[in-house]
VOPA-324501 format. One record per residue (C-alpha): residue number from 1; residue in three letters; x, y, z negated. Coordinates in nm, 3 decimals, padded with zeros to 5 digits, always signed. Each point is the difference from the previous one (the first is absolute). Layout:
<recs>
REC   seq   type        xx        yy        zz
REC   NUM    Ala         X         Y         Z
...
</recs>
This chain:
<recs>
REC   seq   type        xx        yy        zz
REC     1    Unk   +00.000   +00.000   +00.000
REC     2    Unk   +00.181   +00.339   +00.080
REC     3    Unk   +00.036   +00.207   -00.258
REC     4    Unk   +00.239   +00.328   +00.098
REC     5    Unk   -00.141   +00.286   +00.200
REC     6    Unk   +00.245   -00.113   +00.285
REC     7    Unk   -00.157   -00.347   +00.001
REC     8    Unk   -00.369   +00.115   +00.020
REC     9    Unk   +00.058   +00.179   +00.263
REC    10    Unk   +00.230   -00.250   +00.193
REC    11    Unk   -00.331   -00.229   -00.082
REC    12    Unk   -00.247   +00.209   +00.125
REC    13    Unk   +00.173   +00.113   +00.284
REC    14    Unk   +00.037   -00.361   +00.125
REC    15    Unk   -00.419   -00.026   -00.046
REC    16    Unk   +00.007   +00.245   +00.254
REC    17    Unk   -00.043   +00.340   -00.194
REC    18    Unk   +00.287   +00.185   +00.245
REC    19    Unk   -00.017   +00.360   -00.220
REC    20    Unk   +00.044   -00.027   -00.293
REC    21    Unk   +00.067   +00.233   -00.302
REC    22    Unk   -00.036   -00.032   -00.401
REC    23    Unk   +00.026   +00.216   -00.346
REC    24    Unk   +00.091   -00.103   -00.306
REC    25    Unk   -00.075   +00.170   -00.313
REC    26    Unk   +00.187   -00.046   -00.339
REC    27    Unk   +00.169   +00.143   -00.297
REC    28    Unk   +00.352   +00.138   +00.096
REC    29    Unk   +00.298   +00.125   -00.165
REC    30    Unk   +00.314   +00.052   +00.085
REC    31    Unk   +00.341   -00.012   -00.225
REC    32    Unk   +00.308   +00.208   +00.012
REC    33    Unk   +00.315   +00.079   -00.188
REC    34    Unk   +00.244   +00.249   -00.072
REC    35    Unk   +00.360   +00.022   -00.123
REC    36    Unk   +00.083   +00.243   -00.226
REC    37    Unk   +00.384   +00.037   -00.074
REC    38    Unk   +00.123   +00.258   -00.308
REC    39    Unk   +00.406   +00.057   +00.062
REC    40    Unk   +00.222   +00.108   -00.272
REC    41    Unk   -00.261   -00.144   -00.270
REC    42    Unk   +00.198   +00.121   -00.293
REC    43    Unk   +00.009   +00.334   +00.098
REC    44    Unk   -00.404   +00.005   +00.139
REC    45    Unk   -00.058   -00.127   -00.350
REC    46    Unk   +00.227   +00.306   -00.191
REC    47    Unk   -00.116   +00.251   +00.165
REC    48    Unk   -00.372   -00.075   +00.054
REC    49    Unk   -00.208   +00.107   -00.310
REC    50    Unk   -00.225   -00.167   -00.218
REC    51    Unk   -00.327   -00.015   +00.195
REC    52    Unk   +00.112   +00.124   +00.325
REC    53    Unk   +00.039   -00.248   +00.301
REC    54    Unk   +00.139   -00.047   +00.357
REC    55    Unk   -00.177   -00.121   +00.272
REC    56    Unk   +00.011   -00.191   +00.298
REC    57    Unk   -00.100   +00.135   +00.392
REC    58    Unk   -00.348   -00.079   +00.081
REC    59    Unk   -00.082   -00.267   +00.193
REC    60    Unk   -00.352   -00.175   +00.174
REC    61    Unk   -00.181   -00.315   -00.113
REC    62    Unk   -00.352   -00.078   +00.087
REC    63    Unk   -00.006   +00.339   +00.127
REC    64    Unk   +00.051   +00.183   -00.284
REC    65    Unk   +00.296   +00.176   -00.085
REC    66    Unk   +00.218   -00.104   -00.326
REC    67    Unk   +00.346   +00.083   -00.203
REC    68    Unk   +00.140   -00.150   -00.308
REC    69    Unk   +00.090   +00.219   -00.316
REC    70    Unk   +00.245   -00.132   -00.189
REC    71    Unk   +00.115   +00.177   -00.421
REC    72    Unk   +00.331   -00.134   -00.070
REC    73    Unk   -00.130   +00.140   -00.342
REC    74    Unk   -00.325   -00.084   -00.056
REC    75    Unk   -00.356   +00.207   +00.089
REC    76    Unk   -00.077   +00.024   -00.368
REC    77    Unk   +00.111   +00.041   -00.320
REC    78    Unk   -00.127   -00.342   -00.130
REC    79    Unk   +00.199   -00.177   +00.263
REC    80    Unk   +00.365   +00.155   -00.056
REC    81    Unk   +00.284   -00.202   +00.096
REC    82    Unk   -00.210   -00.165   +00.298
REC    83    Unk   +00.023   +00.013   +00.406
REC    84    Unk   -00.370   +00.133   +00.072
REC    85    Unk   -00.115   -00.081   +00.371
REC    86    Unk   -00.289   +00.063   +00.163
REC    87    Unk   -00.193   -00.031   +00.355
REC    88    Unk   -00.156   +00.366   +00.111
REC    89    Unk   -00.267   +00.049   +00.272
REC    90    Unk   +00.131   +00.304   +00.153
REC    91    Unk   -00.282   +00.092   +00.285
REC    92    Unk   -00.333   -00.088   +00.108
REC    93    Unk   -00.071   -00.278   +00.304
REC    94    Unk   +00.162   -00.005   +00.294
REC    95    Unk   -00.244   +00.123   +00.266
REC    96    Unk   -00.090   -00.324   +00.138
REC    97    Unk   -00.139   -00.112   -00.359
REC    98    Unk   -00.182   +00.385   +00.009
REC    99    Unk   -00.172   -00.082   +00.287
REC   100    Unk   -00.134   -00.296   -00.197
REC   101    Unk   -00.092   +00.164   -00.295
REC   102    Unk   -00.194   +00.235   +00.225
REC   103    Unk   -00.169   -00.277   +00.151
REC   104    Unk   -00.123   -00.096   -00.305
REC   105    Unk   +00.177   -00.331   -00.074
REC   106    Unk   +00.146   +00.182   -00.320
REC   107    Unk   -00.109   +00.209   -00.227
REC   108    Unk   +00.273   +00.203   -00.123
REC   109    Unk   +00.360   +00.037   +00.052
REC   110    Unk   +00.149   -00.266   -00.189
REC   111    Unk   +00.295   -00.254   -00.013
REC   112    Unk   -00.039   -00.363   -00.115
REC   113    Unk   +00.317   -00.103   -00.055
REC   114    Unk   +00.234   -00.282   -00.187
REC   115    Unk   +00.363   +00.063   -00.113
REC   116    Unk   +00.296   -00.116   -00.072
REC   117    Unk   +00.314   +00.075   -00.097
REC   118    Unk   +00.375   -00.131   -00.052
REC   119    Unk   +00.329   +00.084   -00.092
REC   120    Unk   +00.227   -00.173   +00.240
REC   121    Unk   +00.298   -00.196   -00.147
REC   122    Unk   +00.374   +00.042   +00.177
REC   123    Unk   -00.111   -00.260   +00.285
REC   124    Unk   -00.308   +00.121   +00.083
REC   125    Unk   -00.259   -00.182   -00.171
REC   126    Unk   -00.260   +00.102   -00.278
REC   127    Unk   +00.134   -00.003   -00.304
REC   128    Unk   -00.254   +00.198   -00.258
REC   129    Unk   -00.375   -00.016   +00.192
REC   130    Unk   -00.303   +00.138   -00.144
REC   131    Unk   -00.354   +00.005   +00.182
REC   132    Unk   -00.297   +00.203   +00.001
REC   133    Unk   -00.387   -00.144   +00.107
REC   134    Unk   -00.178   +00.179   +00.308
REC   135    Unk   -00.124   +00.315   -00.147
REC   136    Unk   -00.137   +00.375   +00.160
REC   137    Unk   +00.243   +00.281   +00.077
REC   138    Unk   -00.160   +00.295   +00.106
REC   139    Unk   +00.220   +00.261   +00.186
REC   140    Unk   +00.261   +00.073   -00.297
REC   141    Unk   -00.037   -00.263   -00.208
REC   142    Unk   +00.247   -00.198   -00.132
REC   143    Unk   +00.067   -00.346   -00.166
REC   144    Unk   +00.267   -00.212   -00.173
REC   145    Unk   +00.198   -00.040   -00.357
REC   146    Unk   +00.149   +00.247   -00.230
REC   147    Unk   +00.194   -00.277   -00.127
REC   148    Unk   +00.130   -00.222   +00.340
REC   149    Unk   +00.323   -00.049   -00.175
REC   150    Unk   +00.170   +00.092   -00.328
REC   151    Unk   +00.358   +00.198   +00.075
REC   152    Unk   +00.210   -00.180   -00.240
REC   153    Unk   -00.092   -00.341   +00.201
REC   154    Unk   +00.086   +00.224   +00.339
REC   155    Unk   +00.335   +00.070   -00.149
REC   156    Unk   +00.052   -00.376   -00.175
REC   157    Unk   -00.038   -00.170   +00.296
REC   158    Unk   +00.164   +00.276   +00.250
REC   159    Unk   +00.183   -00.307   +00.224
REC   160    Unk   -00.367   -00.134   +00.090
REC   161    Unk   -00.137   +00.322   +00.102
REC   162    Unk   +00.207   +00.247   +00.103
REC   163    Unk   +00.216   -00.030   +00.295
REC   164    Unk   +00.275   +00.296   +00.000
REC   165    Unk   -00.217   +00.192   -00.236
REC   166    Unk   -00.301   -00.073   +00.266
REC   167    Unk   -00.355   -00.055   -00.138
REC   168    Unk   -00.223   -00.128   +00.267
REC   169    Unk   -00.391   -00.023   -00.042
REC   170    Unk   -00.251   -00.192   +00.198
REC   171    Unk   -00.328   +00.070   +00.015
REC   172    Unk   -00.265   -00.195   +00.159
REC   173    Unk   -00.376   +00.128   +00.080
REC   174    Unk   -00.265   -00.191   +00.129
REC   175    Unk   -00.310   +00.277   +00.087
REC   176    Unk   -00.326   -00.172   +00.099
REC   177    Unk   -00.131   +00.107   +00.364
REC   178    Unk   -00.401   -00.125   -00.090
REC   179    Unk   -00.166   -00.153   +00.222
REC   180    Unk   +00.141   +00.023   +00.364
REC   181    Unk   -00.136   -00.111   +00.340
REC   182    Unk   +00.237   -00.085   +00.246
REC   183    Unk   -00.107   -00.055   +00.340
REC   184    Unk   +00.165   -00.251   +00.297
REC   185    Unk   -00.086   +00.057   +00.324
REC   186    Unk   +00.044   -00.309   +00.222
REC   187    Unk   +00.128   +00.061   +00.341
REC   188    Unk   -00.136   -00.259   +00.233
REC   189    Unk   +00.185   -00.280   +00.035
REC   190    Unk   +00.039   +00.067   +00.439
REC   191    Unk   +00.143   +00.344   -00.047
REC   192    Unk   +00.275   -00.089   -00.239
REC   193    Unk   +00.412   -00.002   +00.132
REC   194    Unk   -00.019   -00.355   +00.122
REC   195    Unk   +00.298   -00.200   -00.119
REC   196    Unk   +00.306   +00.019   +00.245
REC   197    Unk   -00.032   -00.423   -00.030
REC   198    Unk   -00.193   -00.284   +00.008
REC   199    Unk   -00.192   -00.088   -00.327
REC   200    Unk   +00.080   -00.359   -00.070
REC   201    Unk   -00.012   -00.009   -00.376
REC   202    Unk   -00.270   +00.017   -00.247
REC   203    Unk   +00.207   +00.256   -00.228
REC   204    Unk   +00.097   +00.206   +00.305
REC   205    Unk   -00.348   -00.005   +00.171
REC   206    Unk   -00.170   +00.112   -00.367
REC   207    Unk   +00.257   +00.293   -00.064
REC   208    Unk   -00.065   +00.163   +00.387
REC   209    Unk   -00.436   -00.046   -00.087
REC   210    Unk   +00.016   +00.132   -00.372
REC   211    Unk   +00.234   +00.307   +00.050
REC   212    Unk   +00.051   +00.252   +00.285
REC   213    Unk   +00.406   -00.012   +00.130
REC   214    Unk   +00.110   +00.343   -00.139
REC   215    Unk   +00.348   +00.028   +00.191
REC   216    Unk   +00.030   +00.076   +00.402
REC   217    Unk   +00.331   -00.165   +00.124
REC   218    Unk   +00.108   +00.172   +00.302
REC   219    Unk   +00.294   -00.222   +00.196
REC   220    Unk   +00.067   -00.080   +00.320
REC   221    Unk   -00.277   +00.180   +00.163
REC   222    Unk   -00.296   -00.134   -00.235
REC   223    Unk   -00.168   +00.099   -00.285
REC   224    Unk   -00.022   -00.323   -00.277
REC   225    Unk   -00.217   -00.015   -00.319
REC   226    Unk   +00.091   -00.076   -00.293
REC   227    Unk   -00.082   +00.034   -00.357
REC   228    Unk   +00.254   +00.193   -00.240
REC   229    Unk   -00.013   -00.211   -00.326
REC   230    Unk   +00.111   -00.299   +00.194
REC   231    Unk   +00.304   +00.155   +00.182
REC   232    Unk   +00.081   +00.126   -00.331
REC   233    Unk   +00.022   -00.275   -00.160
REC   234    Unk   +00.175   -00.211   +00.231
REC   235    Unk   +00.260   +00.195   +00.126
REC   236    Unk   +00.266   +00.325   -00.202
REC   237    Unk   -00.009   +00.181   +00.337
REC   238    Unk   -00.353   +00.005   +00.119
REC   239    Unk   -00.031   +00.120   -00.401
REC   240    Unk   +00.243   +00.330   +00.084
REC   241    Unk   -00.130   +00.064   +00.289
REC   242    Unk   -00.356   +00.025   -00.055
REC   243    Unk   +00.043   +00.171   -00.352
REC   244    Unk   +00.175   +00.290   +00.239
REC   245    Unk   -00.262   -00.010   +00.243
REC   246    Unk   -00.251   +00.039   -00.256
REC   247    Unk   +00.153   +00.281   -00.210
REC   248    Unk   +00.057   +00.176   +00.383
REC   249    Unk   -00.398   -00.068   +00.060
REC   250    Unk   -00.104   +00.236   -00.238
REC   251    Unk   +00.253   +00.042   -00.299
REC   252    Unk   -00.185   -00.227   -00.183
REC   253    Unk   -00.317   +00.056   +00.107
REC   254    Unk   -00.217   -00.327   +00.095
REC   255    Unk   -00.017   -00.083   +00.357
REC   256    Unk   -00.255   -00.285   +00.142
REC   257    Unk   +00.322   -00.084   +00.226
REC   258    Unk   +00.359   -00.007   +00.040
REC   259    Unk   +00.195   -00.016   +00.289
REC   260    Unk   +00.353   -00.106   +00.031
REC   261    Unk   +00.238   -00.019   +00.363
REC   262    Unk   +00.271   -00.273   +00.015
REC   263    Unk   +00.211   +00.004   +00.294
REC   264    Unk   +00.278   -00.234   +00.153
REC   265    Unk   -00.232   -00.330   -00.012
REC   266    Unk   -00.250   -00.107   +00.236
REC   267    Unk   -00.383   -00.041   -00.095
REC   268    Unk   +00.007   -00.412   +00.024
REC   269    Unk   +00.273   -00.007   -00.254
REC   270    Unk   -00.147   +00.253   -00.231
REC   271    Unk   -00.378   -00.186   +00.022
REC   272    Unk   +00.242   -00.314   -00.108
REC   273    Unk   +00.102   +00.162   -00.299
REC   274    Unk   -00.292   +00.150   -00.156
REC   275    Unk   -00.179   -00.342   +00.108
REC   276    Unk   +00.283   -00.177   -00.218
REC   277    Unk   -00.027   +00.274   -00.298
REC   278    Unk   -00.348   -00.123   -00.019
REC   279    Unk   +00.016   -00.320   +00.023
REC   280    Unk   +00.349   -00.145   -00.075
REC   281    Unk   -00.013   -00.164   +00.341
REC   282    Unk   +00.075   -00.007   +00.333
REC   283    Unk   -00.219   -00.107   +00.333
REC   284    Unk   +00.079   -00.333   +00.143
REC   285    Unk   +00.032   +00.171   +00.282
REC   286    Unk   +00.245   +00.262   -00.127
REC   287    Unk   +00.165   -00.294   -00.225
REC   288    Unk   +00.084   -00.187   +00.447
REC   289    Unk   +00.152   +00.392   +00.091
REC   290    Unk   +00.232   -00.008   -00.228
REC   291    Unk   +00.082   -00.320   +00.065
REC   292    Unk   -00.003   +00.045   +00.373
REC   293    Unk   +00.115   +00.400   +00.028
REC   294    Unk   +00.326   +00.100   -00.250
REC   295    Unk   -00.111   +00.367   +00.136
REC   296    Unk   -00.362   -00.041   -00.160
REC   297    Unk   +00.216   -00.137   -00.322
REC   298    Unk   +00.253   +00.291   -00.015
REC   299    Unk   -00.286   +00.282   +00.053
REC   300    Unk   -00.206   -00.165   -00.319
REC   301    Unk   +00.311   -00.019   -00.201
REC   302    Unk   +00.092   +00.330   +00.013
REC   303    Unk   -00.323   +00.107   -00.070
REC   304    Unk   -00.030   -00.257   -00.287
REC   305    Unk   +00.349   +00.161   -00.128
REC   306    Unk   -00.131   +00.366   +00.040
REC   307    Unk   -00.297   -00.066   -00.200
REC   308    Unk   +00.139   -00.201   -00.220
REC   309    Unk   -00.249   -00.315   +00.032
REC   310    Unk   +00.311   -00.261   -00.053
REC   311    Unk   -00.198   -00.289   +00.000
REC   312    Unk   -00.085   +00.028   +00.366
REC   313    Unk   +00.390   +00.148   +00.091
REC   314    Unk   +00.105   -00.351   -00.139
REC   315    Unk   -00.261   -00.163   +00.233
REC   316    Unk   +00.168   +00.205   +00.283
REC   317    Unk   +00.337   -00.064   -00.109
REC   318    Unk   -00.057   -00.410   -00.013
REC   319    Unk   -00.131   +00.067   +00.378
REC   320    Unk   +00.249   +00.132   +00.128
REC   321    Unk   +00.237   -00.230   -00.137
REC   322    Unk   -00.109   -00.216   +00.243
REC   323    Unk   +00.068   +00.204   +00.291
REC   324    Unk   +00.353   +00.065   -00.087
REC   325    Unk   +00.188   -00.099   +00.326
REC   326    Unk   +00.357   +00.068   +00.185
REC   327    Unk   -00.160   +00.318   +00.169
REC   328    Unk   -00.217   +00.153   -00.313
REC   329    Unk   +00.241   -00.106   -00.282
REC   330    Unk   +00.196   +00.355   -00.041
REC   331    Unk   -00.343   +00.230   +00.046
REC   332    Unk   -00.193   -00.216   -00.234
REC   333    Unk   +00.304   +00.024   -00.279
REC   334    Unk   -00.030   +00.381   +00.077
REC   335    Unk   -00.388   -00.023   -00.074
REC   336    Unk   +00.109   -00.223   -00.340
REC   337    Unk   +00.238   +00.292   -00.073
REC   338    Unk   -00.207   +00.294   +00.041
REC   339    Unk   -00.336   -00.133   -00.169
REC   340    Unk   +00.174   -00.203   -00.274
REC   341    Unk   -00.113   -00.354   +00.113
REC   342    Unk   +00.244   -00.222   -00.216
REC   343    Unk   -00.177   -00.314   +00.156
REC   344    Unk   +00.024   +00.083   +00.336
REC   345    Unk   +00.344   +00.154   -00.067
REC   346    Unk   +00.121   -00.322   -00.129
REC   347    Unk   -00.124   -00.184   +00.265
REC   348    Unk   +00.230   +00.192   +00.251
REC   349    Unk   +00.276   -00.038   -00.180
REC   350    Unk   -00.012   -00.367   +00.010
REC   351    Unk   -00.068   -00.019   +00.356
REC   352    Unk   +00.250   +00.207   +00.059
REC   353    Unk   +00.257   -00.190   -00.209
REC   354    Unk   +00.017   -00.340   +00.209
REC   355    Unk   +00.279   +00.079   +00.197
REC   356    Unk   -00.174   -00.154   +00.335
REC   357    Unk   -00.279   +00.257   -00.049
REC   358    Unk   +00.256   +00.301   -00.048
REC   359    Unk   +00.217   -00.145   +00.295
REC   360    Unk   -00.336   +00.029   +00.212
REC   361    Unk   -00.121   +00.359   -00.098
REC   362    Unk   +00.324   +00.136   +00.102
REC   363    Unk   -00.135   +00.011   +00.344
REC   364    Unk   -00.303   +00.160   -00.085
REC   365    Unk   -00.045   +00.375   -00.018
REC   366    Unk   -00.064   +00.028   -00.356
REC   367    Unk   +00.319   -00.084   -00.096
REC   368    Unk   +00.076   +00.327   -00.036
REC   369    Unk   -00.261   +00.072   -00.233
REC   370    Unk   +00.072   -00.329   -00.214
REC   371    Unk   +00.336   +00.151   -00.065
REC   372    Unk   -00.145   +00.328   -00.102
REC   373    Unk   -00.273   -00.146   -00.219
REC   374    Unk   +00.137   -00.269   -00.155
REC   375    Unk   +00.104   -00.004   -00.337
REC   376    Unk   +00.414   +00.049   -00.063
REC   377    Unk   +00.003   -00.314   -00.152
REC   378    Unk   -00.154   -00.165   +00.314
REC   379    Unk   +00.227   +00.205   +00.266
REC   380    Unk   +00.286   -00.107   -00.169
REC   381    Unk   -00.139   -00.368   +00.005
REC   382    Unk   -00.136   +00.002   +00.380
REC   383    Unk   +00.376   +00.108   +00.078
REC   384    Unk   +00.168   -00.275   -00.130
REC   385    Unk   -00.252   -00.227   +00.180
REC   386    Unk   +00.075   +00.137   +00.332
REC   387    Unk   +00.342   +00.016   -00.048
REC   388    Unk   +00.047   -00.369   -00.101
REC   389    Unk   -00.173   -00.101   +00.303
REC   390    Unk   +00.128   +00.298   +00.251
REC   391    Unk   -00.303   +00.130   +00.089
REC   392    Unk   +00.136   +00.360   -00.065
REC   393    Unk   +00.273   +00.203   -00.146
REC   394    Unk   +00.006   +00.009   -00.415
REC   395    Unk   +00.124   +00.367   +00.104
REC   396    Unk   -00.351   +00.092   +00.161
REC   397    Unk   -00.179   -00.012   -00.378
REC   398    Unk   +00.277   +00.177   -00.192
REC   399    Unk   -00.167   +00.379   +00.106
REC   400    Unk   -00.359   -00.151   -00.165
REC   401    Unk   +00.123   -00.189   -00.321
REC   402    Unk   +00.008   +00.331   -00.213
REC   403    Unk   -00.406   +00.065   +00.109
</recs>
């Protein structure tokens, strides 16, 4: 029985109800923190007075602007010889939450907010935590405890908490939103991105129905879809790349799209990619190119190696170790050397160390090359092979052995 939003309308869209939208209405609230560092405790603590405080910048949960207020020396006289702190509401709502109080859905301009607050220890953590239930703060108000911490256990226990005469204070609020309705409007199924492959897998096929591809891939002349959690996760590069394109979008702003340009690869090779970040596989038919074509095999490595999907760059490596040959040996180590393929690299290297196979690619026009971008260890070795057999001068190596 499907249970998410994404489900039910996967479900009904498959008993033929094309356009589709929904709402969903509940309670909402949203959580945020801020760190509050006071340098040079010591001398915050000598020179503030009894009942005065310092304060924090503001900052925006729920909407609502906050700042913490922190007495070295206590807010009152009852409490001296403690660390006061306390959570101030320092402005009415935000104008979105106005509009809503206009509209009726509240009645005046409160906060309903939970808090919580920490002294960090040296490594980060929370070391002295006291919390506060959800309670209202009306524009100026302010909540907390005249008594978060006596000063003589501050001072008997400086190595926990203070690091170089730092005291660092978290505090957490969680402000309640009310009731919210969020709406989802379903674009029809037909005039979604369609995927830039075949859907062959239940997984696959259920991502491309429940969500719409959010990322525009332009290569080799076409535009692929794809969606921009899934690149992210599967591959460091796709990850930098978008986060640039989105901050260039808008600064930050949401946009219902991104679109990225990658140049120097073909649109066949790219489609095999993103088909293989999604599903860990290749084609059977793209599994006999790389068997048949090295070319198709080099393209896919290096874009395996440029995005960082090693998984399939090993698949393309083990390919092309079987089309090492006489005529492709020295390009293909050059490949291994540029994309760091220690497989395929290794491979070369021992075809290249039977002394029949050097003797052969001799005559072959990458044996310029092979000296070039071979290893010094292997020059040096391919020398005395063709030297003990006389199929060239020792001499003709000497000028690459320090490479």
């Amino acid at each position: 029985m499907p249970t998410s939003e994404a489900e039910l309308l996967s479900a009904l869209r498959a008993a033929g109800r094309e356009h589709l939208s929904a709402s969903t209405v509940a309670r909402r609230q949203e959580t945020g923190s801020h760190l509050f560092r006071i340098a040079n405790y010591a001398e915050v603590k000598a020179t503030v007075a009894n009942r005065e405080h310092v304060e924090s910048t503001t900052f925006t949960v729920g909407g609502h602007e906050w700042r913490i207020d922190c007495y070295p020396n206590s807010c009152v006289k009852p409490h001296n010889g403690c660390i006061s702190l306390f959570l101030r509401r320092t402005s009415g709502a935000a104008p979105y939450l106005r509009r809503t109080i206009a509209s009726g859905a509240k009645s005046d301009d409160v906060a309903m907010a939970s808090i919580k607050f920490s002294f960090l220890d040296r490594d980060g953590n929370p070391a002295r935590t006291q919390s506060a239930p959800q309670r209202k703060f009306a524009s100026g108000d302010d909540w907390g405890w005249m008594d978060f911490m006596r000063s003589e256990d501050l001072d008997k226990d400086k190595e926990r908490y203070l690091k170089d005469d730092c005291l660092i204070v978290l505090c957490d609020v969680t402000v309640d939103l009310g009731l919210r309705t969020d709406s989802c409007a379903d674009v029809p199924a037909g005039e979604w991105p369609p995927p830039p492959f075949e859907l062959d897998g239940e997984l696959t096929t259920a991502i491309w129905r429940k969500q719409r591809a959010d990322v525009m891939i332009e290569v080799g002349g076409e535009t692929l879809a794809a969606h921009r959690w899934m690149l992210e996760a599967r591959s460091a590069v796709f990850k930098e790349d978008l986060s640039l394109a989105f901050a260039a979008a808008g600064n930050g702003k949401k946009t219902a799209e991104l679109r990225i340009n990658v140049d120097d690869m073909d649109a066949e090779v790219a489609r095999a990619l993103i088909r293989f970040i999604y599903t860990d596989a290749l084609t059977a038919d793209m599994r006999q190119q790389l068997d048949a074509e090295a070319g198709t095999a080099e393209r896919l490595l290096v874009a395996a190696h440029r995005y960082k999907v090693e998984k399939l760059k090993r698949m393309c490596e083990e390919a092309l170790c079987r089309h090492i040959g006489m005529s492709s040996v020295a390009a293909t180590l050059a490949l291994a050397q540029r994309h760091r393929c220690p497989v395929l690299k290794k491979a070369c290297m021992e075809f290249i160390s039977s002394p029949a196979n050097l003797v052969a690619v001799v005559a072959t026009e990458g044996f310029e090359q092979l000296k070039t971008g071979c290893p010094p260890d292997l020059v040096e070795l391919m020398a005395k092979h063709l030297a003990k057999v006389g199929a060239v001068d020792q001499s003709t190596f000497v000028p690459f052995t320090s490479f």
